[in-house]
N, CA, C and O atoms as a printed pandas DataFrame, in Angstrom:
     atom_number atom_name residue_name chain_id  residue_number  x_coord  y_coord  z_coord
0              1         N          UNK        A               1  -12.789    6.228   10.342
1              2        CA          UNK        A               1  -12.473    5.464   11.500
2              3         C          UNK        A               1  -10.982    5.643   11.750
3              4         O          UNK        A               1  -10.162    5.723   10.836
4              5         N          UNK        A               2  -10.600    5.715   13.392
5              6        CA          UNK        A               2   -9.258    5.591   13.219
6              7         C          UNK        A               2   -8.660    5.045   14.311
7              8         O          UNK        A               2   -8.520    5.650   15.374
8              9         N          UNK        A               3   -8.206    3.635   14.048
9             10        CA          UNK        A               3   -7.548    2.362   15.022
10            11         C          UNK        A               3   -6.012    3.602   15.596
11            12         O          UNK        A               3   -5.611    4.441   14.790
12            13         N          UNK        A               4   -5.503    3.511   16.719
13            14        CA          UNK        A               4   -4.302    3.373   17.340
14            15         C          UNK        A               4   -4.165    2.769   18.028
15            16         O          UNK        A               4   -4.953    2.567   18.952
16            17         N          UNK        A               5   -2.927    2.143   17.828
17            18        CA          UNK        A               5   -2.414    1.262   18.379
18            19         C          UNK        A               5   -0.917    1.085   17.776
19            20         O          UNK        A               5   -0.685    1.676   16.721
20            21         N          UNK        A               6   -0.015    0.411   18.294
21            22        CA          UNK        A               6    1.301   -0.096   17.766
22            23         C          UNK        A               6    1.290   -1.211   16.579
23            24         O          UNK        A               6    2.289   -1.534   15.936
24            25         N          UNK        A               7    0.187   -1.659   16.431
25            26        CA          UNK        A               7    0.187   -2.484   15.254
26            27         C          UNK        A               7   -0.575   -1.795   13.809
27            28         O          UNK        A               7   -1.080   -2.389   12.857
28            29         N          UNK        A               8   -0.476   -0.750   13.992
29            30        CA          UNK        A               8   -1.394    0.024   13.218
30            31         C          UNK        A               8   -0.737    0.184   11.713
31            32         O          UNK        A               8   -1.304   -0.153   10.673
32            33         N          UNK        A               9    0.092    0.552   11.776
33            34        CA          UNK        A               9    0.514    0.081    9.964
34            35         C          UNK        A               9    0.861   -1.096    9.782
35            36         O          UNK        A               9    1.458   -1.250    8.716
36            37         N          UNK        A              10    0.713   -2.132   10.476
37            38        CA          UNK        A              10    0.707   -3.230   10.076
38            39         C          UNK        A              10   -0.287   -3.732    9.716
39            40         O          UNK        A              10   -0.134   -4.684    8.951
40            41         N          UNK        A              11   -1.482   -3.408   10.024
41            42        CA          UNK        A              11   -3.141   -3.772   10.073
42            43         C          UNK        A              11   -3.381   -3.078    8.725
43            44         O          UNK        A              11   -4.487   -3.305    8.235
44            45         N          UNK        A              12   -2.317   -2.042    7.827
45            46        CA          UNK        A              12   -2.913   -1.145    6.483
46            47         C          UNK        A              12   -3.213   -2.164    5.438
47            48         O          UNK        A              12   -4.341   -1.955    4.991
48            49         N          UNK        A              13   -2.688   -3.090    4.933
49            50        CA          UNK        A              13   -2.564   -3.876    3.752
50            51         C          UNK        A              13   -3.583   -4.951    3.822
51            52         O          UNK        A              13   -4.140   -5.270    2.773
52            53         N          UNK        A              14   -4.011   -5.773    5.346
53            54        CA          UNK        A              14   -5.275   -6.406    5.311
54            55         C          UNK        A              14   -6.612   -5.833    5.573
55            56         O          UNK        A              14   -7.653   -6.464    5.396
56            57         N          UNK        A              15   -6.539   -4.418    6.071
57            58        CA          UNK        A              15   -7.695   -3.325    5.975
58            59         C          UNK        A              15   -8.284   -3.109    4.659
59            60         O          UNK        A              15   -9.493   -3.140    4.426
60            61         N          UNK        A              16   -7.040   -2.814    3.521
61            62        CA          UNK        A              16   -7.002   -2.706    2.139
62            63         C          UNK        A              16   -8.357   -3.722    1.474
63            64         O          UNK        A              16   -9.380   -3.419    0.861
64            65         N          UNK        A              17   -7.784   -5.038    1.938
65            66        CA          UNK        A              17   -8.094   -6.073    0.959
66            67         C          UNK        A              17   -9.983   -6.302    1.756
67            68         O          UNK        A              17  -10.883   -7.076    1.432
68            69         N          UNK        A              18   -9.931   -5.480    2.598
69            70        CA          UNK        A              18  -11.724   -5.858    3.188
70            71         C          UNK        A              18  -12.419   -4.356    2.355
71            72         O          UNK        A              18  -13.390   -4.632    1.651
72            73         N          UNK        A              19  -12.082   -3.081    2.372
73            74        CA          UNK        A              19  -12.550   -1.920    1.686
74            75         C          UNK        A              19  -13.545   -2.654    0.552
75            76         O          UNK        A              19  -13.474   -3.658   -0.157
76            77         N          UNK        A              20  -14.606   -1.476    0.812
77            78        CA          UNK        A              20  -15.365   -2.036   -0.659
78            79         C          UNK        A              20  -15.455   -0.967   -2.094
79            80         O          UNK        A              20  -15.003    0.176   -2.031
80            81         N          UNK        A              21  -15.807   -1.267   -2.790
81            82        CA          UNK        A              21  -15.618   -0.508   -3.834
82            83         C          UNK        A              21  -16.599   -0.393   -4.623
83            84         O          UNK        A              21  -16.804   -1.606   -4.671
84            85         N          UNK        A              22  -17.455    0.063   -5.346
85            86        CA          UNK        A              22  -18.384    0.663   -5.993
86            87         C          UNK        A              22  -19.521    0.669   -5.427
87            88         O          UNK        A              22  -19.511    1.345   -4.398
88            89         N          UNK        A              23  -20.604    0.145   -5.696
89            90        CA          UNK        A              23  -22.137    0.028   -5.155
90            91         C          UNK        A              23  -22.412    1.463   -4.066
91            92         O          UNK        A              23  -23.132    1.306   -3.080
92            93         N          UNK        A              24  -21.796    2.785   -4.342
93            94        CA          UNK        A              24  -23.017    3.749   -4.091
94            95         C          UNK        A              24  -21.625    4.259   -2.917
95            96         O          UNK        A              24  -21.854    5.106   -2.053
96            97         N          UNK        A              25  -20.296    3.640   -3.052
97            98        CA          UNK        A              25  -19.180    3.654   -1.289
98            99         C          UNK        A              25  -18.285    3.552   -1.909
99           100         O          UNK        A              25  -18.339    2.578   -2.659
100          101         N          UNK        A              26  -17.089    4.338   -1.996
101          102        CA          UNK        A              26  -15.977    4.504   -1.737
102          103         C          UNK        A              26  -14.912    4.450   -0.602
103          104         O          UNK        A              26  -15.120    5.232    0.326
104          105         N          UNK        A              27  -13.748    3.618   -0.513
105          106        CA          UNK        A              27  -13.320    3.847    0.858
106          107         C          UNK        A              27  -11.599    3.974    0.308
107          108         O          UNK        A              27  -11.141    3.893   -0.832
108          109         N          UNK        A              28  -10.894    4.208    1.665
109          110        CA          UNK        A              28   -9.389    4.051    1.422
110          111         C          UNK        A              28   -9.205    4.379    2.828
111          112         O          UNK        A              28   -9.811    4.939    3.741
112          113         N          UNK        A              29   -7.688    3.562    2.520
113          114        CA          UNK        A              29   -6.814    3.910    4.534
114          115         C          UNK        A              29   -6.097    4.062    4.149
115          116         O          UNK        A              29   -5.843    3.961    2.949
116          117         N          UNK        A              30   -5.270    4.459    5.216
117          118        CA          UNK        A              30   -3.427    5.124    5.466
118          119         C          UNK        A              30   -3.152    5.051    6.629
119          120         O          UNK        A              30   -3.872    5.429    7.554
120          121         N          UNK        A              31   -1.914    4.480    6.727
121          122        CA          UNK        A              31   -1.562    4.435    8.264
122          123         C          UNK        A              31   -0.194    5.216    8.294
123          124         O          UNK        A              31    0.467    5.247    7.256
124          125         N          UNK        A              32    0.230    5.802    9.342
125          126        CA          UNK        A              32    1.353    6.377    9.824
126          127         C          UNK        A              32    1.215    6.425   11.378
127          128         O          UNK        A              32    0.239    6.420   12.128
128          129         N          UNK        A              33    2.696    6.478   11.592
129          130        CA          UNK        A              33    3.069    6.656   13.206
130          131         C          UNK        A              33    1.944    6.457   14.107
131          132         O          UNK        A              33    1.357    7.071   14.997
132          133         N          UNK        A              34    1.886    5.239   13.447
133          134        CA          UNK        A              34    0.889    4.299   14.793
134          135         C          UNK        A              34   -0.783    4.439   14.825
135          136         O          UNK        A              34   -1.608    3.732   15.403
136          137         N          UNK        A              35   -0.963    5.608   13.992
137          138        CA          UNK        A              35   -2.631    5.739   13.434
138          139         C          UNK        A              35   -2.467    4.777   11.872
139          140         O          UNK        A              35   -1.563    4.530   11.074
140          141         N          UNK        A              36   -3.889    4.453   12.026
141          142        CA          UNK        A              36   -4.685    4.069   11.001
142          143         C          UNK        A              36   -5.926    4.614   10.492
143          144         O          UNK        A              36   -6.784    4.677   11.372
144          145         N          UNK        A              37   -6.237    4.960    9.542
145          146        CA          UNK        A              37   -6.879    5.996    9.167
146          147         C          UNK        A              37   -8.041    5.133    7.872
147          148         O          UNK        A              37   -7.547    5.067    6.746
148          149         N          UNK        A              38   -9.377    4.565    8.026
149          150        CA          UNK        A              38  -10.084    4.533    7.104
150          151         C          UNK        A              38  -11.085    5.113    6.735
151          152         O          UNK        A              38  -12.094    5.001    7.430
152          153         N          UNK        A              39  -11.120    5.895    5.554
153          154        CA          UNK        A              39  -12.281    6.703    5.132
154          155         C          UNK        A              39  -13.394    5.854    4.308
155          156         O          UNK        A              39  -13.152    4.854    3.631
156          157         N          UNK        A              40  -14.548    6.402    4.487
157          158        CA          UNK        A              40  -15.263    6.415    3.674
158          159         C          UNK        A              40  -16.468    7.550    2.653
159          160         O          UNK        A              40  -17.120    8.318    3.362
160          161         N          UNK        A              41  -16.644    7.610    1.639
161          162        CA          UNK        A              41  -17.580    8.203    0.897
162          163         C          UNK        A              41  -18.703    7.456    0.551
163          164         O          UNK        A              41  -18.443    6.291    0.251
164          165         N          UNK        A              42  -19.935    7.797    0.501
165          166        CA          UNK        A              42  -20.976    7.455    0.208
166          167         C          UNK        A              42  -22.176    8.280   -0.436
167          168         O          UNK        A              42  -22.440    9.375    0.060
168          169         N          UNK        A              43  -22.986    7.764   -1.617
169          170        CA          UNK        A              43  -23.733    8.711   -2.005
170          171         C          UNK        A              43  -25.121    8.388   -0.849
171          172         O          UNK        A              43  -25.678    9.404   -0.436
172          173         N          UNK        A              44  -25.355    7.801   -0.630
173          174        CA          UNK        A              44  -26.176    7.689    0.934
174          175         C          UNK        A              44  -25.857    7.174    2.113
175          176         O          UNK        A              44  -24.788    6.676    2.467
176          177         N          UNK        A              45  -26.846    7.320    2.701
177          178        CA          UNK        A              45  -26.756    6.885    4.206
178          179         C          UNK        A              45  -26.988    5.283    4.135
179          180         O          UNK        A              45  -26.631    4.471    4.988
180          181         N          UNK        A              46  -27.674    5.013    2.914
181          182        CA          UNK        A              46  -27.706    3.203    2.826
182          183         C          UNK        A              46  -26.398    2.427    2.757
183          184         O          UNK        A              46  -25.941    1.480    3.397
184          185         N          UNK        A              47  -25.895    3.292    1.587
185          186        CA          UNK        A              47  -24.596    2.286    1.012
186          187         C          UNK        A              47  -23.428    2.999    1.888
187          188         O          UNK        A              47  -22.333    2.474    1.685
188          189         N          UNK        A              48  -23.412    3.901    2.666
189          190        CA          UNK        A              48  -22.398    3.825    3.890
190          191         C          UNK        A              48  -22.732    2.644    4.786
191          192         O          UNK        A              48  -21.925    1.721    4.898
192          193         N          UNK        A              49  -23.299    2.642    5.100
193          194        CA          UNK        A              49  -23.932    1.163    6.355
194          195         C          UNK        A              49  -23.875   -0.663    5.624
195          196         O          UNK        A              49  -23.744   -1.827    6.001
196          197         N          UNK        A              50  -24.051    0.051    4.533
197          198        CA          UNK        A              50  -24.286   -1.584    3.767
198          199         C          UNK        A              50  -22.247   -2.124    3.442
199          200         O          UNK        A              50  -21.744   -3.245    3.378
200          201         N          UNK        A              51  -21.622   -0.755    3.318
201          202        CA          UNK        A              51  -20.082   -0.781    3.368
202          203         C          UNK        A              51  -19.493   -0.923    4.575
203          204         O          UNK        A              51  -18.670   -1.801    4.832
204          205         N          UNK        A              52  -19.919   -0.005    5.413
205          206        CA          UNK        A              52  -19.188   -0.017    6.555
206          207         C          UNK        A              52  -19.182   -1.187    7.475
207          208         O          UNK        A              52  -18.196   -1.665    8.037
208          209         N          UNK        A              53  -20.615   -1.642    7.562
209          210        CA          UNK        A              53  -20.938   -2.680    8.425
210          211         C          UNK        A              53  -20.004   -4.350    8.481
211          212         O          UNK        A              53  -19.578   -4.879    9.508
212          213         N          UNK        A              54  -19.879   -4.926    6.978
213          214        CA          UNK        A              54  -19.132   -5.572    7.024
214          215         C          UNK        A              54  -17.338   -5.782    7.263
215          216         O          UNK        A              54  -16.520   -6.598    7.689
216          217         N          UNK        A              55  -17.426   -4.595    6.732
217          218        CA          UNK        A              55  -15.532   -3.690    7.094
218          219         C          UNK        A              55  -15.340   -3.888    8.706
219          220         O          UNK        A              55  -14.294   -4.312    9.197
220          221         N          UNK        A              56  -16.635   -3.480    9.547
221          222        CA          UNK        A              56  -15.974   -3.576   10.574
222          223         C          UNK        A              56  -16.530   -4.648   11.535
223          224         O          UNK        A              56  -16.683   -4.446   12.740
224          225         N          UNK        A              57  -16.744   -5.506   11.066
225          226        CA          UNK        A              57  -16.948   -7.477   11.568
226          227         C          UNK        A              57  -15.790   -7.811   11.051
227          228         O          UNK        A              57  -15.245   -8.754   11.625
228          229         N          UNK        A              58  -15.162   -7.298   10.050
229          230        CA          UNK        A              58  -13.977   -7.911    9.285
230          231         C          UNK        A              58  -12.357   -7.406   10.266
231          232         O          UNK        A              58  -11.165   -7.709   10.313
232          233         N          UNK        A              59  -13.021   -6.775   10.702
233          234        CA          UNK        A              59  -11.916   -5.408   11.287
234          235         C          UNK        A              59  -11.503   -6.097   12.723
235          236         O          UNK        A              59  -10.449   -6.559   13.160
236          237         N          UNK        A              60  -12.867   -5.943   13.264
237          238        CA          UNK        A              60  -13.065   -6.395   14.462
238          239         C          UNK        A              60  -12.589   -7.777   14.724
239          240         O          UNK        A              60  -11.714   -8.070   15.538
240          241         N          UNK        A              61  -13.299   -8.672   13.896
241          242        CA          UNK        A              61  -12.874   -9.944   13.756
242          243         C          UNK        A              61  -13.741  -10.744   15.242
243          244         O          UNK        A              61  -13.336  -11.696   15.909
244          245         N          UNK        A              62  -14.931  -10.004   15.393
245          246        CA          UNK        A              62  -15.975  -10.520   16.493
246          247         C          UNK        A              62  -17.309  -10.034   15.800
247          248         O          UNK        A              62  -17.317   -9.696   14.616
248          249         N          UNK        A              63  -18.506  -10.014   16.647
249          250        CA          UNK        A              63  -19.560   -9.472   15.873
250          251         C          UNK        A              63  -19.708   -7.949   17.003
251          252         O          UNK        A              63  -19.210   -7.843   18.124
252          253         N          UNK        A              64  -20.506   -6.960   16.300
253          254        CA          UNK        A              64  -20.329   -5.743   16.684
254          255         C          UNK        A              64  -21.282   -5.981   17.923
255          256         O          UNK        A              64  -21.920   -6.993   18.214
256          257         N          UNK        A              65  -21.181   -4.539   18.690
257          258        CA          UNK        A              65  -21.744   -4.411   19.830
258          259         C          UNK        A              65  -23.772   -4.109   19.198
259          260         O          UNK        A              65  -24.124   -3.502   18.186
260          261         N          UNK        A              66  -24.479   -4.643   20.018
261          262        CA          UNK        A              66  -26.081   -4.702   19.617
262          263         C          UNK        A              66  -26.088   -2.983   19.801
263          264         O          UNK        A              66  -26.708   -2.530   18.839
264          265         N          UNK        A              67  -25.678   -2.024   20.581
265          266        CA          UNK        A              67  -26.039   -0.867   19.729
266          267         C          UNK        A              67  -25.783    0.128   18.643
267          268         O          UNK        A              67  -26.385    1.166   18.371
268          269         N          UNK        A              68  -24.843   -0.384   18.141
269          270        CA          UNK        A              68  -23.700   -0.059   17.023
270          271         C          UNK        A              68  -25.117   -0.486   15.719
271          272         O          UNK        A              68  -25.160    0.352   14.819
272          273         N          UNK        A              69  -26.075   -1.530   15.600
273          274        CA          UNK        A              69  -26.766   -1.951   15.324
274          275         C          UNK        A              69  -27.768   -1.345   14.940
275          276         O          UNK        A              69  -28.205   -1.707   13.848
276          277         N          UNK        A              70  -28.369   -0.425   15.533
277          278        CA          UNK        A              70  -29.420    0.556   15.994
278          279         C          UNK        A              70  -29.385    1.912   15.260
279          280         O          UNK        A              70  -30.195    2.793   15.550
């Protein structure tokens, strides 16, 4: 995923603290010159979605769009 915007390395350190970590997902960010950058790894297509999904309600800080869902 990758946020730009002017608040974008500012958003790195509470991005940090939502990332999840083991259960099948790996993630990490980096921000520079105004990008933000979060990756993820996954050994499936489950535990990408079961990671990602909450990262980005957390991100968002609303609930996602109904086809994002799908």
């Amino acid at each position: 995923m990758i946020h730009v915007a002017p608040d974008a390395e500012a958003r790195l350190e509470p991005v940090r603290a939502h990332l999840p970590s083991g259960n099948g997902c790996d993630a990490a960010a980096s921000a520079w010159n105004g990008l933000l950058a979060v990756r993820f790894c996954a050994e499936t297509i489950g535990a990408l979605r079961a990671a990602a999904l909450p990262f980005l309600l957390a991100f968002r800080g609303e609930p996602l769009p109904r086809v994002w869902l799908s």
